[in-house]
C-alpha positions in Angstrom: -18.6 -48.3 -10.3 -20.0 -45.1 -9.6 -22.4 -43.9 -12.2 -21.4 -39.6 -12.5 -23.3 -36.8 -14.2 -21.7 -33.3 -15.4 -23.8 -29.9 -14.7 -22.8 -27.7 -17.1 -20.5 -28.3 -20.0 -17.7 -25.3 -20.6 -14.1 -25.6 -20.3 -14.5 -27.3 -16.5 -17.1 -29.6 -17.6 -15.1 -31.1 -20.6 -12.2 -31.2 -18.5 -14.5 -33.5 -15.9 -15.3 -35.3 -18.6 -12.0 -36.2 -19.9 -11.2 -37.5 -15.9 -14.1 -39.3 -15.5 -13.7 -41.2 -18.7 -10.2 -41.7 -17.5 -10.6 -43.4 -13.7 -11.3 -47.1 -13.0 -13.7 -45.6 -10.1 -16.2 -43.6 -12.1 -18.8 -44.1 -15.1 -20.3 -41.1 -16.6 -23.8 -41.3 -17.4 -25.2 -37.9 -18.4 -24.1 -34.2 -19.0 -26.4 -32.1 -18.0 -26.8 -28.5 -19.7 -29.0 -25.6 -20.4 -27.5 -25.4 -24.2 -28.5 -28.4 -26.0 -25.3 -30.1 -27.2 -24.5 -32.4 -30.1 -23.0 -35.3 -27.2 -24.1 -38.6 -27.1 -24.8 -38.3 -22.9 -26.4 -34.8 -23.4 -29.6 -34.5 -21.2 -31.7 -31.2 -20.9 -30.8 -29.3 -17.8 -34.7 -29.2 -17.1 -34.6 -33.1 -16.7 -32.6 -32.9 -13.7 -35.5 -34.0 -11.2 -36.3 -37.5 -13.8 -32.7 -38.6 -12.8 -33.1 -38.8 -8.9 -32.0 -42.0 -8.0 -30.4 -42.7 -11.1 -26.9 -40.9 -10.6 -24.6 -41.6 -7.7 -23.4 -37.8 -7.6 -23.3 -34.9 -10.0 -20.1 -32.6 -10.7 -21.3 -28.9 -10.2 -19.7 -27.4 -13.0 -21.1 -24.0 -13.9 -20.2 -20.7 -13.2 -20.5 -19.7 -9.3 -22.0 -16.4 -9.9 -25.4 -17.0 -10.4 -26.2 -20.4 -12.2 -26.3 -22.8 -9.1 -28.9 -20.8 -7.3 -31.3 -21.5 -10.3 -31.3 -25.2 -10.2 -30.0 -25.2 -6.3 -33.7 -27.2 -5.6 -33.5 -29.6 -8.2 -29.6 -30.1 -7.4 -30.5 -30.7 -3.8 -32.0 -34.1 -4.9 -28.2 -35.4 -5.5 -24.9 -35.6 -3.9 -23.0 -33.2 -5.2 -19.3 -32.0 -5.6 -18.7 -28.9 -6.8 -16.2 -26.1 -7.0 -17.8 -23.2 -5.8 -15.2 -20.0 -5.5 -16.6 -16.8 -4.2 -15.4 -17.3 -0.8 -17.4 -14.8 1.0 -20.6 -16.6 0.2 -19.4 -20.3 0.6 -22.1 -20.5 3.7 -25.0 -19.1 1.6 -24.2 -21.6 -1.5 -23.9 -24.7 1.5 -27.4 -23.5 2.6 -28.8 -23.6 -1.0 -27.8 -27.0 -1.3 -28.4 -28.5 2.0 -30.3 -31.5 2.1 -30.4 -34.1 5.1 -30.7 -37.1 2.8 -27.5 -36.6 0.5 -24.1 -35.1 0.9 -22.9 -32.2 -1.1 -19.2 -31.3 -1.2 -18.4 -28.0 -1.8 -15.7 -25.2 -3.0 -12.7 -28.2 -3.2 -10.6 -26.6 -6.3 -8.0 -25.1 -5.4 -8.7 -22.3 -4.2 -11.1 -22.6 -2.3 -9.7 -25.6 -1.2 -6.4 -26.9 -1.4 -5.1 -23.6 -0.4 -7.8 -23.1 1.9 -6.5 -25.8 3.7 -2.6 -25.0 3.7 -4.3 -21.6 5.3 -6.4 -23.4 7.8 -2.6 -24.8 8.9 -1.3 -21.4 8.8 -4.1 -19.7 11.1 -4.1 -22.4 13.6 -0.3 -21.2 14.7 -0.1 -19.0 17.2 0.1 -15.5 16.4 0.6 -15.9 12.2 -0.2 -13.7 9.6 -1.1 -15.2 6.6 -2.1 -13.5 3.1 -2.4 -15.3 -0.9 -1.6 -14.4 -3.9 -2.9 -16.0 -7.2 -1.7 -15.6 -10.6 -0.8 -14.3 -13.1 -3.6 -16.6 -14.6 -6.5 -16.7 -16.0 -9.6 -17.0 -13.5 -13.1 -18.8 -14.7 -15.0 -17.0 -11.7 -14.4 -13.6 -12.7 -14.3 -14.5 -16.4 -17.5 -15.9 -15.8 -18.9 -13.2 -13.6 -17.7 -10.7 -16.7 -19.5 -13.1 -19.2 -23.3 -12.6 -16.8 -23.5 -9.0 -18.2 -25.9 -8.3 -20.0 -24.3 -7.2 -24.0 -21.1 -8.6 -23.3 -20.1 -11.8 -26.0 -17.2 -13.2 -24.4 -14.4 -12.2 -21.5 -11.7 -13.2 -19.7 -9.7 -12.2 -16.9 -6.7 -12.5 -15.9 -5.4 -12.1 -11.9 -2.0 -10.4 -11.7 -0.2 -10.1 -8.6 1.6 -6.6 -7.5 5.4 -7.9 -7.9 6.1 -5.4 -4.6 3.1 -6.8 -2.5 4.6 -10.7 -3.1 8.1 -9.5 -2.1 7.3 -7.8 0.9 5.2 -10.9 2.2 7.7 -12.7 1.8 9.9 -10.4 3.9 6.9 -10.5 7.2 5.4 -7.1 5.6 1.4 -8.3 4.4 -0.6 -6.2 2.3 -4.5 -6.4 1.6 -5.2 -8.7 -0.9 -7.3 -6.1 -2.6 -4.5 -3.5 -3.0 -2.2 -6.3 -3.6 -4.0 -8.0 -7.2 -4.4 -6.2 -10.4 -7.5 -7.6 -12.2 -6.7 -7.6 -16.1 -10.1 -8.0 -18.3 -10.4 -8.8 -21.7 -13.9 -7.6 -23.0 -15.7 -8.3 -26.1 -18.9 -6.5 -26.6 -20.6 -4.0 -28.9 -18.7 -0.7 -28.2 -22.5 1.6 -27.4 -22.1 -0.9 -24.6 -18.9 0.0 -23.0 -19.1 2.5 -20.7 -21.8 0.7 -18.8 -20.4 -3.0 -19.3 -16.8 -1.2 -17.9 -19.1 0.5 -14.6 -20.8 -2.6 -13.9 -17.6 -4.8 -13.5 -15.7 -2.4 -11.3 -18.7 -2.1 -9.1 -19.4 -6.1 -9.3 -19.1 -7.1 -5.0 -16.7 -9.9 -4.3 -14.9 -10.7 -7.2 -14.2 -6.8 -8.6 -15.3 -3.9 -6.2 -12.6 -2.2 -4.0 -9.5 -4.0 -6.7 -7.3 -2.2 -9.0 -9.2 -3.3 -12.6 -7.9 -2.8 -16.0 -10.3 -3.2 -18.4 -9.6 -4.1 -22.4 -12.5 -3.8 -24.8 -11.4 -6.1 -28.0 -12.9 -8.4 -30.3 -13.5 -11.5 -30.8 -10.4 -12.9 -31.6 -8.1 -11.5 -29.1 -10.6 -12.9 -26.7 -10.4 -16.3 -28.1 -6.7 -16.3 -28.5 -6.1 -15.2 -24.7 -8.2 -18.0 -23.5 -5.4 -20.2 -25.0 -3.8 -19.2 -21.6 -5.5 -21.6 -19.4 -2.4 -21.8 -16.4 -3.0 -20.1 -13.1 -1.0 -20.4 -9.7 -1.1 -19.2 -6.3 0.8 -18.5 -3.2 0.4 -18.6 0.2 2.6 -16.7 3.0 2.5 -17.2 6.7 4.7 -16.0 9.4 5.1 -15.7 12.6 7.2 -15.5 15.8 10.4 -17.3 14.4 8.9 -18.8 11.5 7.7 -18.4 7.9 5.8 -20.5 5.5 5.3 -20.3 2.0 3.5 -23.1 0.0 2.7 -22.5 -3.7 0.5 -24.1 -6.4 1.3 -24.4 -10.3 -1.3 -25.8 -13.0 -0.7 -25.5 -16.7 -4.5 -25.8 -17.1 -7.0 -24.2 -14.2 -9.8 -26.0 -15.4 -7.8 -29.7 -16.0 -6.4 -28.9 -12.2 -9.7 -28.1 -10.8 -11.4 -31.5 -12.5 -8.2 -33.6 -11.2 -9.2 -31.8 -7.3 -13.2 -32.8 -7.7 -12.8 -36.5 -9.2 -11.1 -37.1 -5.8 -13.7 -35.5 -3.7 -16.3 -37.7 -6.2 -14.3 -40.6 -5.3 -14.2 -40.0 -2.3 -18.2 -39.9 -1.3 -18.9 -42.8 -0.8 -16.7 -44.0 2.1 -18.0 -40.5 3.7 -22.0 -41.8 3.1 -21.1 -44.6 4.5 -19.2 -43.1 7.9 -22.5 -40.9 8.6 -21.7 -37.8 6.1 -24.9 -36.0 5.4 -25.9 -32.5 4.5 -23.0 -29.7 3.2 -19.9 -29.9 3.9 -16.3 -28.5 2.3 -12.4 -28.9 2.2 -12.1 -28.4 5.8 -14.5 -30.7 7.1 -13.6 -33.6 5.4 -10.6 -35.6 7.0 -7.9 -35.7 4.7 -7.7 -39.8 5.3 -10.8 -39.7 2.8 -8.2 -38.7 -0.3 -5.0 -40.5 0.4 -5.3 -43.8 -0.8 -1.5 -44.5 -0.1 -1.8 -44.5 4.0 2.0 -45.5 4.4 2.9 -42.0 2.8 1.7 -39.8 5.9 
């Protein structure tokens, strides 16, 4: 069985937990986090480096903005799965956790990753066009990324599609995603706060600058009832000469969907350590043979 650890223990780590404790294939260990918890297989993120050897991999499970970098040494020691989603820094984040000895699989959720991959099909057509859409739902990342300022208690946002972007796409007409995504935030904070708290998130690079952002400052409750709204979706359109292809993606729980995507990839590492896999790699360099386990369905 393959003994698992958790790094970091929010809404995706619970969610890991509850699908690790539910496949035959996996045994979790430990949860590792930086807020001590009252959990039976809590261990002190600063004990990372005691456990090498110990754990067959560790889900990556906190927010991709900044937290990995900070233990990205001591995380280096393990394989790793994780689900990494600012996609302009994907190759930075595979450098931070690059070690020859292990394997670390990154940025498999869905997106990055499974629509990653349904893009990857797209762009390798001749002459396609090929844009996403995600939402409406909630996003960690940028909830997240809101949640790293400095005054603000709590946040979430939501991604919202432009209703006119989606039905041009689908008509062959593509549209930035940028001017295409309204970015809804939901901000609790002290209100001397807000003017800067509202300036840093609009200038915040990859996940707010250069998008259409509407910014809410509430209180604590309205924050805590919206993140009852866990679904998300996305879209991908691709066309070309003759042809169009649409492929779309529904979850009633981001987090739950994003667990269900890594515990494959988990299950997955060992057949790829023992086929020669070393180092970093992500969705599209791992073989899709790795994650079917029904071959006579392809």
């Amino acid at each position: 069985m393959l003994k698992v650890a958790i790094f970091g223990y929010g809404r995706l780590g619970q969610c890991l937990e509850r699908v690790f404790e539910q496949n035959e294939q996996t045994q979790l260990t430990a949860i590792f986090s930086r807020r001590k918890l009252a959990h039976a297989k809590y261990v002190s993120s600063d004990a990372l480096g005691q456990f090498e050897g110990k754990i067959d991999v560790i889900a990556i499970a906190t927010g991709s903005k900044d937290d990995v970098g900070k233990y990205a040494e001591q995380l280096s020691l393990f394989n790793t799965v994780d689900s990494y989603d600012v996609h302009a820094c994907i190759g930075q984040h595979k450098q931070l956790l690059y070690n020859k000895d292990n394997l670390s699989i990154v940025s498999v959720g869905w997106d990055p990753g499974i629509l990653s991959i349904q893009r990857a099909i797209a762009y390798s057509l001749n002459d396609s066009r090929v844009t996403t859409f995600w939402g409406r739902g909630v996003s960690q990342g940028h909830s997240n990324a809101i949640k790293s300022i400095e005054g603000v208690k709590d946040a979430i946002q939501f991604t919202v599609p432009v209703k006119t972007a989606v039905r041009n796409a689908l008509k062959g007409k593509f549209t930035d995603p940028s001017h295409s995504h309204l970015r809804e935030c939901y901000v609790w904070c002290d209100s001397k706060d807000c003017e800067r708290i509202a300036r840093e998130i609009k200038e915040m690079p990859y996940y707010f600058k250069g998008y259409k952002v509407k910014i809410n400052f509430t209180d604590a409750e309205t924050v805590a009832e919206k993140w009852k709204e866990t679904a998300h979706s996305g879209l991908v359109v691709a066309s070309g000469d003759g042809w169009n292809m649409q492929y779309s993606v529904k979850a009633e729980s981001n987090p739950m969907f994003t667990a269900q995507i890594m515990c494959s990839y988990v299950t997955a590492l060992p057949q790829l350590l023992k086929d020669g896999y070393r180092g970093c790699v992500d969705c599209l360099d791992i073989p899709m043979r790795y994650l079917v386990k029904d071959k006579s369905m392809i």
